[in-house]
MARVEXPA-862453 format. One record per atom (N, C-alpha, C): atom name; x, y, z. Coordinates in steps of 0.02 Angstrom, whole numbers, plus 50000, padded with zeros to 5 digits. Example, Ala and Ser with C-alpha at 12.3 -4.5 7.8 and 13.67 -1.06 7.14 Angstrom:
// MARVEXPA-862453
   a      u      v      w
   N  50660  49716  50390
  CA  50615  49775  50390
   C  50660  49835  50390
   N  50642  49888  50354
  CA  50684  49947  50357
   C  50645  50002  50394
***
This chain:
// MARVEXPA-862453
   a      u      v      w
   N  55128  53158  54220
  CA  55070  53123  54246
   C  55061  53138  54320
   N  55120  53135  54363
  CA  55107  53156  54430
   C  55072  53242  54445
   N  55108  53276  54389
  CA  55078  53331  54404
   C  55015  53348  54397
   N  54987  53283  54355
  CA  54907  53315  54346
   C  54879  53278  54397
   N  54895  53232  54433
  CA  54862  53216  54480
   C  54851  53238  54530
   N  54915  53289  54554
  CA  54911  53327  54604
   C  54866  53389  54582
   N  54859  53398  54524
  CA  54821  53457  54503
   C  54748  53445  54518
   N  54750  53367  54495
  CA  54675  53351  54521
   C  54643  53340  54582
   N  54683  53307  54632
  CA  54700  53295  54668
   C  54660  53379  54721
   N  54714  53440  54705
  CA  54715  53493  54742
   C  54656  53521  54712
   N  54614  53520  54654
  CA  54545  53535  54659
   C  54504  53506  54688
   N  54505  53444  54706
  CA  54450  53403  54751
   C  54445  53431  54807
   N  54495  53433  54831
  CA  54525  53447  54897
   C  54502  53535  54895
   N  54525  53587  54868
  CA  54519  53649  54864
   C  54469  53683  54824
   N  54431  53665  54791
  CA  54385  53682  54760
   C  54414  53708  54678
   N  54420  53690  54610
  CA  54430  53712  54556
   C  54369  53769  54547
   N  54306  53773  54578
  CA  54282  53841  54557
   C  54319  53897  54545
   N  54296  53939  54498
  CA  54317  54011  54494
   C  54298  54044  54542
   N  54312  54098  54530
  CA  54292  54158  54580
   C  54218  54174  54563
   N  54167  54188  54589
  CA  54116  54219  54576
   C  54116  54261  54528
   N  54054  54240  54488
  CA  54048  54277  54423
   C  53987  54329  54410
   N  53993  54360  54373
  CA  53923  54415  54357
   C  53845  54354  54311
   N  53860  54299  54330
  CA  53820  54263  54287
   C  53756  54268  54321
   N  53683  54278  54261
  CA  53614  54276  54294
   C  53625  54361  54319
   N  53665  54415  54288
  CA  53646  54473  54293
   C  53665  54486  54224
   N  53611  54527  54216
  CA  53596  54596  54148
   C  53672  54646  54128
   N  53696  54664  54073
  CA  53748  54705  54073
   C  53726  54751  54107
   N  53678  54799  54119
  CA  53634  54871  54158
   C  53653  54858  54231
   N  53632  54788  54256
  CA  53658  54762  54335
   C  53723  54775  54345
   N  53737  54737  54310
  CA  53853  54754  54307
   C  53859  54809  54322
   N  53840  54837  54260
  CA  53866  54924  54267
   C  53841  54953  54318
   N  53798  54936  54338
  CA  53770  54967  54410
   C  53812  54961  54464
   N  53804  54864  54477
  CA  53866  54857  54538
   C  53924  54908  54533
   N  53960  54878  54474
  CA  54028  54911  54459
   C  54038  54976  54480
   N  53986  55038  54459
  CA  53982  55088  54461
   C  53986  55118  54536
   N  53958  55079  54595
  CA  53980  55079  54652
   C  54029  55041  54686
   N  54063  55014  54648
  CA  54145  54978  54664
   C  54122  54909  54709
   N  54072  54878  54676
  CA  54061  54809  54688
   C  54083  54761  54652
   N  54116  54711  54685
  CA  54153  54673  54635
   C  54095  54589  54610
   N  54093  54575  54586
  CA  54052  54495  54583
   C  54028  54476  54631
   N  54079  54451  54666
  CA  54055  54398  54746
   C  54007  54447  54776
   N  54026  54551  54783
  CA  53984  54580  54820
   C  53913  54578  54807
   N  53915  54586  54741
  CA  53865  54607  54692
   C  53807  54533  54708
   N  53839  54475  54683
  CA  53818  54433  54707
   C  53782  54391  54762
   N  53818  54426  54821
  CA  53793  54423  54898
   C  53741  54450  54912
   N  53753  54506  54889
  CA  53697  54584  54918
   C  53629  54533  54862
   N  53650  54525  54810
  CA  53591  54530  54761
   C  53557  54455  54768
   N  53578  54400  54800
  CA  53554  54357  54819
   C  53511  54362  54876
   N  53524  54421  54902
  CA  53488  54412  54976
   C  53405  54478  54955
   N  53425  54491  54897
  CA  53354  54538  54880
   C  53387  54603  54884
   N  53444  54622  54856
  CA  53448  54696  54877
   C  53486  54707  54802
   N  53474  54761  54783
  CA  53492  54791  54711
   C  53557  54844  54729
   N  53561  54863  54679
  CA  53628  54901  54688
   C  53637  54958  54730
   N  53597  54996  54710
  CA  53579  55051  54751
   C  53579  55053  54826
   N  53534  54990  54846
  CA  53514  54977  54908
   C  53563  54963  54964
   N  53607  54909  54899
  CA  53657  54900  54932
   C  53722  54926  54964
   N  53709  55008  54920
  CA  53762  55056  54925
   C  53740  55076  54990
   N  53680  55098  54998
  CA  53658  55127  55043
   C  53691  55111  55127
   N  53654  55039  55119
  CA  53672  54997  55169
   C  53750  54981  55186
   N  53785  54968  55142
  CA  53858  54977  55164
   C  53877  55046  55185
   N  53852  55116  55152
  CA  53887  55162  55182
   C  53852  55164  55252
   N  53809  55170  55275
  CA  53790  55159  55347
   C  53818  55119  55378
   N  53875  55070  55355
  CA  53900  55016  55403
   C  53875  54945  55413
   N  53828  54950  55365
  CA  53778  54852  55393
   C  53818  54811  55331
   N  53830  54750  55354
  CA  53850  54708  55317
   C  53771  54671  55285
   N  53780  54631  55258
  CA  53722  54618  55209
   C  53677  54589  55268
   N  53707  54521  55304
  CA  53663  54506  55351
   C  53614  54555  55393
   N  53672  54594  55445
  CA  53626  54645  55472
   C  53608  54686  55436
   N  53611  54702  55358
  CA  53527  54756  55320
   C  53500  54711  55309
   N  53502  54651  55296
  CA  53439  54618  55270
   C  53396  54625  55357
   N  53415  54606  55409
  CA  53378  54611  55487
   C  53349  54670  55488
   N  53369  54724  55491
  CA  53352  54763  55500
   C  53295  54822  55431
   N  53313  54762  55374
  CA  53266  54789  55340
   C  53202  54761  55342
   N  53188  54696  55357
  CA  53123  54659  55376
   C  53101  54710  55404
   N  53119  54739  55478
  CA  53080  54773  55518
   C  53077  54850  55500
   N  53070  54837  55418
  CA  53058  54920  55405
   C  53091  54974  55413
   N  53167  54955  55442
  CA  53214  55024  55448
   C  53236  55039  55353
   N  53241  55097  55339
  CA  53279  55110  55296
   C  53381  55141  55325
   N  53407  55113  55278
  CA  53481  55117  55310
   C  53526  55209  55358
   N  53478  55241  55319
  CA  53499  55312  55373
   C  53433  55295  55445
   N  53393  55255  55460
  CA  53367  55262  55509
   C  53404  55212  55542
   N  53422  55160  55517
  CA  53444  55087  55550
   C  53515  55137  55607
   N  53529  55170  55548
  CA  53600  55181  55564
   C  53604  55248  55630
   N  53546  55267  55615
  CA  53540  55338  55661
   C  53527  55273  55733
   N  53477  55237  55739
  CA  53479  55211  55795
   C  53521  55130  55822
   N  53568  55138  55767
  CA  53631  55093  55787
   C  53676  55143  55810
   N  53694  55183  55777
  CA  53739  55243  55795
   C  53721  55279  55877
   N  53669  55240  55893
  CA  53641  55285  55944
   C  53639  55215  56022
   N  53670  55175  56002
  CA  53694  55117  56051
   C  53642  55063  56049
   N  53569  55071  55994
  CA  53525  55029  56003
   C  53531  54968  55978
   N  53524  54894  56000
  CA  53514  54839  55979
   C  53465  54837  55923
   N  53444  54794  55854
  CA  53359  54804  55823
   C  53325  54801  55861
   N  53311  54729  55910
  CA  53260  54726  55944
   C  53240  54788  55991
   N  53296  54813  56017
  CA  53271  54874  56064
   C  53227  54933  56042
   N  53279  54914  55965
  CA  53267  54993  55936
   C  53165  54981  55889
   N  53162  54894  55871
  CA  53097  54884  55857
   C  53035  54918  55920
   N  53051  54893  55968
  CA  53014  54904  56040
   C  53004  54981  56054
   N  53073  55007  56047
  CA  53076  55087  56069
   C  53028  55137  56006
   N  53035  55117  55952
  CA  53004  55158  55913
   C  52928  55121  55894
   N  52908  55060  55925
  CA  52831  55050  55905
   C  52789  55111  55984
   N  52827  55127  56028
  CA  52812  55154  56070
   C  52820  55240  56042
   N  52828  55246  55993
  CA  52825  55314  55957
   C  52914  55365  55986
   N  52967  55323  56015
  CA  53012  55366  56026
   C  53081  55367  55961
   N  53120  55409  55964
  CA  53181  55401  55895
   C  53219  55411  55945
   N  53295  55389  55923
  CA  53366  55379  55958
   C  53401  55459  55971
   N  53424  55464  56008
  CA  53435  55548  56026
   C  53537  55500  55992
   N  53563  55563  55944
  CA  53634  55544  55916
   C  53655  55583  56001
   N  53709  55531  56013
  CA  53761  55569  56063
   C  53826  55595  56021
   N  53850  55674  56050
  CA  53857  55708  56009
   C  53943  55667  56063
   N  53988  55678  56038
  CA  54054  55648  56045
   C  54123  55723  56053
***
């Protein structure tokens, strides 16, 4: 009896949820995530915030975590441009400002 109390006890306290699940996606979605080595919670994250699998590949190999692609996708970057002018020392906002003025990020070569 004590032990289930503490059992109950340590879910109140810790949460008895599972781990994030593939639930409210298609088997085709899965296999998609999966196929780029997304696990649930990722799959989940990315795809809650409006971004599909693909997109999401994209955006991680450029380096943006979901927050900063979703920012930087409002303002119309696609993830090799975001990344050409992050890679290139620009803030968004700078890089919004610098290119409505018609200029692109020069890569510094290293």
């Amino acid at each position: 009896m004590n032990k289930l109390i503490v059992i109950l006890v340590a879910c109140l306290l810790y949460g008895c949820a599972s781990a994030p699940t593939w639930k409210g996606m298609s088997e085709r979605d899965i296999a998609e995530w999966k196929a780029i080595g997304f696990d649930a919670a990722q799959a989940q994250t990315w795809s809650k915030k409006g971004f599909n699998a693909e997109q999401s590949q994209l955006w991680s190999k450029a380096s943006f975590d979901v927050e900063s692609a979703m920012d930087w996708s409002k303002e119309k970057f696609n993830p090799e441009e975001a990344a050409t002018w992050k890679q290139a020392g620009f803030k968004l906002d700078d890089a919004i400002d610098d290119r409505a003025k018609g200029l692109t990020p020069v890569k510094m070569d290293k």
